[in-house]
C-alpha positions, 0 to 999 in steps of 0.5 A, a space after each residue: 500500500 502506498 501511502 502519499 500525502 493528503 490532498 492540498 498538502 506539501 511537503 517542503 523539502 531540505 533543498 527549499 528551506 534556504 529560501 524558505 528561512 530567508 523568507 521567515 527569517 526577515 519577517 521575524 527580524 522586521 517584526 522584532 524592528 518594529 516591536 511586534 512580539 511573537 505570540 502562538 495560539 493551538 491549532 484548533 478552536 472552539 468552532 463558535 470562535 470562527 462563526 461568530 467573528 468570521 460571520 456564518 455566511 462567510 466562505 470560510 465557515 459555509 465551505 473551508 473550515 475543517 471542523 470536527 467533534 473530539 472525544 468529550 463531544 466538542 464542536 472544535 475547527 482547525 484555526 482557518 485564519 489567525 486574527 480571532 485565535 489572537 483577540 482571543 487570546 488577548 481577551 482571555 489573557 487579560 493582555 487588555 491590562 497591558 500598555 496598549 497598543 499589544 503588538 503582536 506577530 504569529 508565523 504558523 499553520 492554517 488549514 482551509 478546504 478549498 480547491 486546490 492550485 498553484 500557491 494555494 493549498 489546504 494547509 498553508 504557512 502563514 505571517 500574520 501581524 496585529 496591533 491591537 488597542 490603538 484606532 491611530 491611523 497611523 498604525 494602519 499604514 506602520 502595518 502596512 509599511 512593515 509587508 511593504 518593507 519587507 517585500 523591499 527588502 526581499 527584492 520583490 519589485 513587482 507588486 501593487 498596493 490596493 487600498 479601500 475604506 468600507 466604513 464603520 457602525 455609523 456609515 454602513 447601514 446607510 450605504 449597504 441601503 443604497 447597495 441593496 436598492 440598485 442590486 435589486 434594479 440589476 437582480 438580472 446581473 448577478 450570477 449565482 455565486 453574487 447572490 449567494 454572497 448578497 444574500 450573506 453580506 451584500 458588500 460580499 458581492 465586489 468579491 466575486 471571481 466573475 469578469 463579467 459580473 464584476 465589470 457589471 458591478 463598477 456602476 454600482 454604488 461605491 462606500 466611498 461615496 458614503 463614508 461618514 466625515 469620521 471614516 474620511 478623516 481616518 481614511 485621509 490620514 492612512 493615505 497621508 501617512 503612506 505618502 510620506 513614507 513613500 509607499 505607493 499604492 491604488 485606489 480600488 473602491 471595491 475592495 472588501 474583505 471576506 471576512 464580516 469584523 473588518 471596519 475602515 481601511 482594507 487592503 491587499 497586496 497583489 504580485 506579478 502572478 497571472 493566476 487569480 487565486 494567487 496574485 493575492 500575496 497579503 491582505 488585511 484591514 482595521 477591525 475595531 470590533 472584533 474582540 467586542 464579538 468575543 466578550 472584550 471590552 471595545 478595542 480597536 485593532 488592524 492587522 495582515 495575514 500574508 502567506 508564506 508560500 506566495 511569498 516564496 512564489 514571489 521570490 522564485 518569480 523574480 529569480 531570487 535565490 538563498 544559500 544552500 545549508 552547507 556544514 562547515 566540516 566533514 569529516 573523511 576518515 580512513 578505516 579504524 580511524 576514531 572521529 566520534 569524540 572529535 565530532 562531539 568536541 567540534 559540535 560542543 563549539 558550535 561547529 556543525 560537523 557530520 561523518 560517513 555512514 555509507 561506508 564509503 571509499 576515502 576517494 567517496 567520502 571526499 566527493 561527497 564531503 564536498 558537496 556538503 560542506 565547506 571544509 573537508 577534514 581529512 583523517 588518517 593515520 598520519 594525522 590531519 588535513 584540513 581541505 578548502 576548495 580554492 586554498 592549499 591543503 593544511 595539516 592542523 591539530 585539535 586547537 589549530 583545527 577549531 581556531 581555523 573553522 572559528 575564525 
């Protein structure tokens, strides 16, 4: 019987993980630059987490989420995104007591049932950042800034910034009104997938995958044109502070989030892919009610969840590439020559270090020892050599050995 990895699966293997830390590796180091703290929440939740703050009508909760009854009866789902475990999280530790803002970085697993394609699978690798307790809208664009520096600083150049504003309490009802009025003049537009999302959410309806309809949907009503002056003025000043940190971004009056806690400003990040499904690289948004919905006090909160393996898409579009792992020894040794204690001394130090197990020739253990590390030690009963490609053979000892690959 064969056994294969589930569907909507991967496995990454030793030869992608360089790129792979290099992805990970800066998003922790620009988290730490800009005081995010990192946080991990279970893989699974109650489900009631998920229906009450994704909303019920959602994607995610009508066909995504792997939900399943444990052995005490249960209801519990595999966490599908990373915001609500956190606000939950935040509410349940009493981080409401801390100096606010909680900022707050997560790198981990989500599981989400949906088809299948390139950049997108069932369980998938994810960043998600949240600053949580400031509604400042000048930490919607730090959060912003900080994907935008790090796509820079991983030498992604093609990308584009799509912003929005959908409102709040105060402007919504008023515009999702006016929105219902001219979806019912243009019932005859919509496909089944648009009045689907209509019937859950009627802002649902911009988020809809067909051309058509979408082109139908540019003369609807926008929520631009209905914002309360207290959402203009925070949506004005997200703008003015990304100009002057000369982010460049779009406009995209239809921009929503699928998910019902956002509020205000809306964003996403698109890449260079031609596939629809995975030119999104990160999206995320304001969501000052949230953690209310979960049993907190009212606490304005914004955040982005980015996927890990679009970015890696990304960097393999653009031809960048990352270091191989090499050790920085291996040793070749001759037949009956002792290497265990001398692999315990130089690990001891901090030198990564491995020896053959194959039984290979001398000859063997060489090639391949050049292949997979920088130094080859060579041990024989004559003593040591140490063998760096491009330099001279050199015969050391124990220290002058450690002082050579320490240096």
């Amino acid at each position: 019987m064969k056994i294969e990895r589930p569907r909507g699966t991967r496995d990454i293997l030793p030869s992608e993980q360089p790129l792979w830390r290099k992805v990970t590796g800066e998003m922790e180091r620009l988290c730490a630059l800009y005081g995010y703290r990192r946080i991990q929440t279970p893989v699974f939740e109650d489900v009631a987490l998920f229906l009450r703050t994704a909303g019920e009508g959602s994607d995610i909760v009508q066909k995504e989420m792997y939900v399943f009854e444990d052995r005490g009866g249960r209801t519990l789902a595999l966490r599908p995104e990373a915001t609500a475990p956190i606000c939950r999280a935040y509410v349940e530790n009493g981080m409401q007591q801390e100096p606010q803002p909680v900022k707050l970085y997560t790198l981990a697993t989500y599981y989400r049932y949906d088809k299948p394609q390139r950049g997108r699978y069932r369980e998938h690798n994810q960043l998600s950042v949240e600053s949580i307790g400031s509604a400042a809208p000048a930490v919607d664009a730090e959060v912003i800034a900080l994907y935008d520096t790090l796509l820079r600083n991983l030498g992604i150049t093609r990308y584009e910034l799509h912003l929005n504003s959908i409102g709040d309490r105060e402007c919504r009802p008023a515009y999702v009104d006016r929105l219902n009025a001219w979806l019912d003049e243009h019932a005859d537009l919509l496909d089944a997938d648009a009045r689907q999302k209509r019937a859950t959410s009627p802002l649902r309806v911009f988020d809809v995958k067909s051309p058509e309809v979408r082109a139908a949907l540019e003369d609807a009503p926008k929520i631009g044109e209905s914002l309360c002056p207290a959402c203009e003025e925070h949506f004005a000043a997200v703008r003015e502070a990304l100009d002057d940190a000369g982010i460049r971004y779009a406009l995209d009056p239809t921009l929503v989030r699928g998910l019902d806690y956002y509020s205000r400003t809306t964003w996403e990040f698109l890449g260079a892919d031609e596939s629809t499904q995975a030119s999104s690289i990160s999206g995320g948004g304001r969501y000052d009610y949230l953690v209310e919905q979960i049993g907190g006090p009212p606490t304005p909160g914004v955040g982005f969840g980015a996927g890990i393996e679009r970015l890696v898409l990304a960097l393999e579009q653009e031809g960048s590439t990352a270091d191989e792992d090499l050790l920085d020894v291996f040793v070749a040794a001759e037949p009956g020559q002792p290497v265990r204690a001398l692999l315990a001394r130089l690990r001891t130090e901090g030198i990564s270090a491995d020896a053959d197990y194959a039984g290979r020739s001398m000859k063997g253990q060489i090639g391949y020892g050049q292949k997979r590390a920088r130094s080859v030690l060579l041990v024989t009963g004559g003593g040591m050599t140490l063998r760096r490609r491009g330099e001279l053979d050199v015969e050391v000892d124990e220290a002058a050995l450690l002082e050579l690959l320490q240096g």
